[in-house]
C-alpha positions as CSV (number, residue, x, y, z in Angstrom):
1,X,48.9,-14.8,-44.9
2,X,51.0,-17.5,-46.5
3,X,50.5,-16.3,-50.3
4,X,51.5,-12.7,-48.5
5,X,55.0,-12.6,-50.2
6,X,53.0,-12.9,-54.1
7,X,51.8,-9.4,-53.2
8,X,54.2,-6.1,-53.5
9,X,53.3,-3.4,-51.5
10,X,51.1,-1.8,-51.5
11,X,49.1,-4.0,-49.9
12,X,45.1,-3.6,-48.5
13,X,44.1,-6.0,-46.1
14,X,40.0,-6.7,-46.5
15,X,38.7,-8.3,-42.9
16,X,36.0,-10.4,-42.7
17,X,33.3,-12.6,-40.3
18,X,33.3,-16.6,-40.7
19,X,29.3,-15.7,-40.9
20,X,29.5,-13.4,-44.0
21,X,32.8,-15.5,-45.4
22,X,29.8,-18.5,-45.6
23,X,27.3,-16.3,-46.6
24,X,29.0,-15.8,-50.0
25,X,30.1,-19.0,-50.5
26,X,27.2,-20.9,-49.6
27,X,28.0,-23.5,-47.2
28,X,27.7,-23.6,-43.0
29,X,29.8,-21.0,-40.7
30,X,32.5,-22.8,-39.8
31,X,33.7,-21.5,-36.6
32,X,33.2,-17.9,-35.0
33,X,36.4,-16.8,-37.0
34,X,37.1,-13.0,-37.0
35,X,39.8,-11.9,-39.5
36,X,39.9,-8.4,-37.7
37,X,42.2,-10.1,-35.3
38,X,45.1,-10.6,-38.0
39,X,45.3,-7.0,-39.1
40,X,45.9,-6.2,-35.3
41,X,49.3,-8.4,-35.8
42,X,49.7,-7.3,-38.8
43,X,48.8,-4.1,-39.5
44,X,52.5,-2.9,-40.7
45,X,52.6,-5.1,-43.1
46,X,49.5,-2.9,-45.5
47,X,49.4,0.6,-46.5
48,X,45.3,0.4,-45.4
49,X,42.4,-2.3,-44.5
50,X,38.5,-2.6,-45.8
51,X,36.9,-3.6,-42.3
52,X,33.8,-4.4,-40.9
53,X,34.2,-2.9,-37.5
54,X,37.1,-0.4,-36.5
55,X,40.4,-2.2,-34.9
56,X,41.1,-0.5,-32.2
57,X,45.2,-0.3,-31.0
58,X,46.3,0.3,-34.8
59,X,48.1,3.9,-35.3
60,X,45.1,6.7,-35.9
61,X,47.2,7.4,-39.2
62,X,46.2,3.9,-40.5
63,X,43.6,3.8,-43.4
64,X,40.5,2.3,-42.6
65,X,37.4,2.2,-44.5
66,X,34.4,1.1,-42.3
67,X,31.7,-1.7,-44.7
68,X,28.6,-3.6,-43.4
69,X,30.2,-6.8,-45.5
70,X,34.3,-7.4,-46.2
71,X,33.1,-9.7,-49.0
72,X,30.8,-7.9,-50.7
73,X,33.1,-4.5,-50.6
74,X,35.9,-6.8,-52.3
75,X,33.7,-8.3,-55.1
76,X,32.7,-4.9,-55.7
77,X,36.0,-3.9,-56.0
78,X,36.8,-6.3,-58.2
79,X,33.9,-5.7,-60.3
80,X,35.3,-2.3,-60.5
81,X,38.6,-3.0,-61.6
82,X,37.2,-4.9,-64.3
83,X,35.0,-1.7,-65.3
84,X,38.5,0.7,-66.0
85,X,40.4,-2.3,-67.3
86,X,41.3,-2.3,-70.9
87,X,43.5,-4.9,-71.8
88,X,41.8,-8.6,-72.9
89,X,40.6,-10.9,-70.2
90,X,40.7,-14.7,-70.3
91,X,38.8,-16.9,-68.3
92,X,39.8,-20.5,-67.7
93,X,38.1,-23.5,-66.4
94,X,37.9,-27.3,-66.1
95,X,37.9,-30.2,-64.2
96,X,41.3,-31.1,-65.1
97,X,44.4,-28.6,-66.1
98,X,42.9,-24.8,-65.9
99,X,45.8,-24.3,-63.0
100,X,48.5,-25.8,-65.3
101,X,47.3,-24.1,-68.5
102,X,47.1,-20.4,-66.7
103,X,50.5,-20.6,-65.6
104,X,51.0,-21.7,-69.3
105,X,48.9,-18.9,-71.0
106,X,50.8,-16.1,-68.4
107,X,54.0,-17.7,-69.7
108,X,53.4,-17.6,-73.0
109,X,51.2,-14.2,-73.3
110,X,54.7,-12.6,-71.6
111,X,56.0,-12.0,-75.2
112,X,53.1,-10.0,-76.1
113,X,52.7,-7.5,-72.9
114,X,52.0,-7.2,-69.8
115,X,50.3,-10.1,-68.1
116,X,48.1,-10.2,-64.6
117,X,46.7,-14.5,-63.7
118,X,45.5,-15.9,-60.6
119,X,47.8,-16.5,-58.0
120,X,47.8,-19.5,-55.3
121,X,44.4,-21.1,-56.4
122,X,42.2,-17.8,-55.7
123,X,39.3,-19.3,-58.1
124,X,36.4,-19.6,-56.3
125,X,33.4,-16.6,-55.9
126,X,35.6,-14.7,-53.9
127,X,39.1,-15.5,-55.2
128,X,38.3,-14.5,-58.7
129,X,37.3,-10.9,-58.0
130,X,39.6,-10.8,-55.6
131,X,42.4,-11.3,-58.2
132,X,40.6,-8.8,-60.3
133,X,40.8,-6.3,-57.9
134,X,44.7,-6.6,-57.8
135,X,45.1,-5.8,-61.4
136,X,47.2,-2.9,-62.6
137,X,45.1,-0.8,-65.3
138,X,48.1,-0.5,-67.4
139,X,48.5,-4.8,-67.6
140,X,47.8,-5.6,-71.1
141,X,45.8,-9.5,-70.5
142,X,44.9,-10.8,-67.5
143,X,44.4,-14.9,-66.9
144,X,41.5,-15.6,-64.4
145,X,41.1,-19.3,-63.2
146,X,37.5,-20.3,-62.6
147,X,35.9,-23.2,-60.8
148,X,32.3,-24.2,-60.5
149,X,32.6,-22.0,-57.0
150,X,32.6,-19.0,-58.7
151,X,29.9,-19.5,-61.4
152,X,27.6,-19.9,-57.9
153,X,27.4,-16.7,-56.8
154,X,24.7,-14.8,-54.8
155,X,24.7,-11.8,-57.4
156,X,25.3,-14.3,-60.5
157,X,28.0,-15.9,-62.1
158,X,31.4,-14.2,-61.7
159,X,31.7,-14.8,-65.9
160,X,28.8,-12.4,-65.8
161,X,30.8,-9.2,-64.6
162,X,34.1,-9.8,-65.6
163,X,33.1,-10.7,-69.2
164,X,36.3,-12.4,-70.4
165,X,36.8,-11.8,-74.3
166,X,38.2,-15.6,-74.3
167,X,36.5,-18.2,-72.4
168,X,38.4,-21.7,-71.9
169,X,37.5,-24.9,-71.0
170,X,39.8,-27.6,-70.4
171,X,38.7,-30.7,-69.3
172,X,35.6,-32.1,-67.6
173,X,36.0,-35.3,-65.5
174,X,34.2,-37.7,-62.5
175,X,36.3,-35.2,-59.9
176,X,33.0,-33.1,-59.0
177,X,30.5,-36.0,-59.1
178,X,30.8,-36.5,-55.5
179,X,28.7,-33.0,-55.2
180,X,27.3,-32.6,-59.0
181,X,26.8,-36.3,-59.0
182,X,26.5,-36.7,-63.0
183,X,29.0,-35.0,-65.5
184,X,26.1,-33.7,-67.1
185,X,25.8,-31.2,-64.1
186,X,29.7,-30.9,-64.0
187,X,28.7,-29.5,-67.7
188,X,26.1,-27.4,-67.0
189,X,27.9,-25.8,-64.3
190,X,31.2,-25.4,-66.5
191,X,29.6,-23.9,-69.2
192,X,28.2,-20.8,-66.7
193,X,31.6,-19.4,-68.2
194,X,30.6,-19.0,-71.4
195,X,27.4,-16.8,-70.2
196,X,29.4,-13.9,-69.9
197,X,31.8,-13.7,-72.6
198,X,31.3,-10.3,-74.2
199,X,29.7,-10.3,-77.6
200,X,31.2,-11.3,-80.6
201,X,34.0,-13.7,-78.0
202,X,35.7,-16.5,-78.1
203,X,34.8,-20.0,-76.6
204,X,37.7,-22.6,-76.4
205,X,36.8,-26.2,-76.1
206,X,38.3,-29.3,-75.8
207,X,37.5,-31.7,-78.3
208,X,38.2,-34.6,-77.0
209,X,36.2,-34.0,-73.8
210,X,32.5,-35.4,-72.6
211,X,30.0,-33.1,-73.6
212,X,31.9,-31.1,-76.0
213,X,29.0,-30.7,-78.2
214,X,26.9,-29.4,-75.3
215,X,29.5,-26.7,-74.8
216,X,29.3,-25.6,-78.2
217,X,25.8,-25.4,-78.4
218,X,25.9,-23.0,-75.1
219,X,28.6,-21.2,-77.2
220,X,26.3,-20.9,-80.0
221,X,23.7,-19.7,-78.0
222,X,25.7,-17.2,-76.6
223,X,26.6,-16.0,-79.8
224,X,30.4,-17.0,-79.4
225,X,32.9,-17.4,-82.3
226,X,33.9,-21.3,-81.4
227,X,37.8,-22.6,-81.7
228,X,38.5,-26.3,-80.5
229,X,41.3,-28.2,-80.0
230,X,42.4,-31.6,-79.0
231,X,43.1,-35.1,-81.5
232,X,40.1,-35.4,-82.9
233,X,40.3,-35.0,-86.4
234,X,38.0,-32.0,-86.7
235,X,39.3,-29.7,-84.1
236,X,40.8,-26.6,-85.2
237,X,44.2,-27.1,-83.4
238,X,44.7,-30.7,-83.7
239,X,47.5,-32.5,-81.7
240,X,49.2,-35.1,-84.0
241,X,51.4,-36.4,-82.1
242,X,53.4,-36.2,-78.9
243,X,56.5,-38.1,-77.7
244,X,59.5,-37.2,-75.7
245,X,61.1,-34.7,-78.5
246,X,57.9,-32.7,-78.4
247,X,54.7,-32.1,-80.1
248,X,53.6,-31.8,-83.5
249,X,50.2,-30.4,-84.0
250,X,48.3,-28.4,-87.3
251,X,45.8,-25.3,-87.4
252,X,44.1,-23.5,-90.7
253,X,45.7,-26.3,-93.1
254,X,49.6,-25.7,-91.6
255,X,51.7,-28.2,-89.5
256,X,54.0,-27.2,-86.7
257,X,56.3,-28.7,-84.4
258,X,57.8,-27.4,-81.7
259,X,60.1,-28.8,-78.3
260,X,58.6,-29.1,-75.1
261,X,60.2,-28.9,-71.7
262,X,57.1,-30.3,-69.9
263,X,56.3,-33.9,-70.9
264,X,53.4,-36.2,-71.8
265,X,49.9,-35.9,-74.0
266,X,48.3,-33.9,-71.1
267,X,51.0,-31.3,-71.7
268,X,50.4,-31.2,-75.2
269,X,46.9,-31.2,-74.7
270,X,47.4,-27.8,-72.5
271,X,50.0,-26.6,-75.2
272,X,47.5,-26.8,-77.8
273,X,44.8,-25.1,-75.6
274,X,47.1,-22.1,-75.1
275,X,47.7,-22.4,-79.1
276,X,44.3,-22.3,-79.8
277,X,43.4,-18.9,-76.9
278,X,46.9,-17.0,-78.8
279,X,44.7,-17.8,-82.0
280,X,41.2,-15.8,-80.2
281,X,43.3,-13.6,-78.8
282,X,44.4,-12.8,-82.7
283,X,48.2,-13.2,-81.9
284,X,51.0,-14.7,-83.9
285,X,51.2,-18.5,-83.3
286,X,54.7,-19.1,-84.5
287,X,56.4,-16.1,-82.6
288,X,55.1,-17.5,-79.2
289,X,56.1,-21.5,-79.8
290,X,59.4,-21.0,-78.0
291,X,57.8,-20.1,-74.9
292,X,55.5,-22.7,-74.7
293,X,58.2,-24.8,-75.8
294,X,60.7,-23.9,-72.5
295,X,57.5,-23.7,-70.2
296,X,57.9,-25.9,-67.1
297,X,54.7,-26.0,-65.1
298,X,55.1,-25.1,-61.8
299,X,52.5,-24.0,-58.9
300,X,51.2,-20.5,-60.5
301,X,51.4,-17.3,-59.2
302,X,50.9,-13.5,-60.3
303,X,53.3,-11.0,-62.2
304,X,51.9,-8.9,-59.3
305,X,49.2,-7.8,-57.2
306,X,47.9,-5.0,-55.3
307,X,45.7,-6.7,-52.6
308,X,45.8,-9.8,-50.7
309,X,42.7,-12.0,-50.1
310,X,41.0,-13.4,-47.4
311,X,38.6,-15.6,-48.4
312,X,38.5,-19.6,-49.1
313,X,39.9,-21.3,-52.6
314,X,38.0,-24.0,-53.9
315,X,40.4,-27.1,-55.8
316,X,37.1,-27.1,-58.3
């Protein structure tokens, strides 16, 4: 209920079981947790509720649709939502950086339309539908943050029915090895975004992170138009240099520099990222450097949402 002030009304509430809340995200009950129990406190705060069971003492006027599974209703939902959406979908993940650099690409995509990203960390098998479900039909891109989570679901990997256009990986790092044990799994994993991309999409990889080459081979595979970016000299967005001033970096044979407000060669590094997505995307690079250059990261949220969430986020 915390995130509950990121979400306008109208608001749905989706109740759940701790048993079917593990079910879908693979891992132990933990507790006998009933969700129901909040909307009784609550109720007044939503304009309806997906349930499991009826709540009795709410108003007979109050909205409630009856499921055998709260989780599985709002995945379905989501999946859905990403049926009658038309706008382009980018889907973001990484080890390292995919919070920073949504809250970057919702920033910086502003100048182009309407823009819908994850909000408060909602990135695991749950989270990301969830999100999806909250997204106006009229919102021209919508930003999804992924983690490993949400490539492990029971129907498949999330990539795999909300078929970004763009897919995005930023960084792969020793973070995960204490469950995936090698970065070689941390890859394999990672790349379960790149599975769904719709035909004829984009893959966006770091250059200058491990397995790079194994990510463009999946991309290939996939038969993905590839666009990299980092300081190696082949990348397509190369980062030449960064320093206090700002950044200067090159793409198809020209050289730009711009300011930044945010500091450092890991904001760079997520500055050319977003360069390199407004490229996939098709969009004008040097209308959109003054908002990367006044973007100061910040912990993300939504432009808005139509449904709050009630499952787990994952920090992967």
């Amino acid at each position: 209920m915390g995130y509950l002030p990121l979400v306008p009304s109208p608001a749905v509430f989706v109740a759940t079981t701790a048993p079917h809340c593990a079910r879908h995200l693979r891992i132990k009950p933990k507790g006998t947790w009933d969700s129901h129990t909040i909307l009784s406190q609550n109720w007044n705060k939503f304009a309806g509720a997906i349930v499991e069971h009826p709540v009795e003492g709410l108003p007979e006027s109050f909205p409630q649709l009856v499921v055998k599974d709260g989780m599985q209703a709002l995945i379905e939902v989501g999946i859905a939502a990403r049926k009658r959406f038309r706008g382009k979908v980018v889907g973001v993940t990484g080890s390292v950086g995919k919070t920073t650099t949504c809250d970057l690409l919702r920033y910086v995509l502003e100048a182009s339309g309407q823009v819908f990203a994850t909000y408060a960390s909602h990135n695991n098998k749950i989270g990301v539908p969830s999100v999806f479900a909250s997204i106006p039909a009229t919102a021209d891109y919508a930003v999804l943050e992924m983690s490993i989570p949400s490539f492990d679901m029971l129907g498949g990997s999330s990539s795999q029915y909300l078929n970004p256009h763009v897919a995005m990986v930023t960084q792969i790092s020793e973070a995960h090895l204490d469950q995936w044990k090698t970065l070689e799994n941390v890859a394999r994993m990672k790349s379960r975004i790149l599975n769904g991309v719709l035909p004829g999409g984009y893959a966006v990889i770091n250059n200058d992170m491990p397995w790079n080459e194994y990510f463009m081979q999946v991309a290939k595979e996939n038969s993905l138009q590839i666009i990299t970016y980092g300081t190696q000299e082949k990348s397509m967005v190369r980062l030449l240099h960064v320093d206090a001033a700002g950044m200067r970096f090159c793409y198809g044979g020209k050289e730009r520099a711009t300011t930044m407000s945010a500091f450092g060669k890991h904001a760079a590094m997520n500055a050319c990222g977003a360069i390199a997505v407004l490229l996939a995307l098709g969009l004008d690079i040097d209308s959109h450097l003054d908002r990367i250059a006044s973007f100061r990261p910040s912990r993300g949220g939504a432009t808005s949402c139509r449904r709050p969430l009630t499952g787990k986020t994952s920090p992967s």
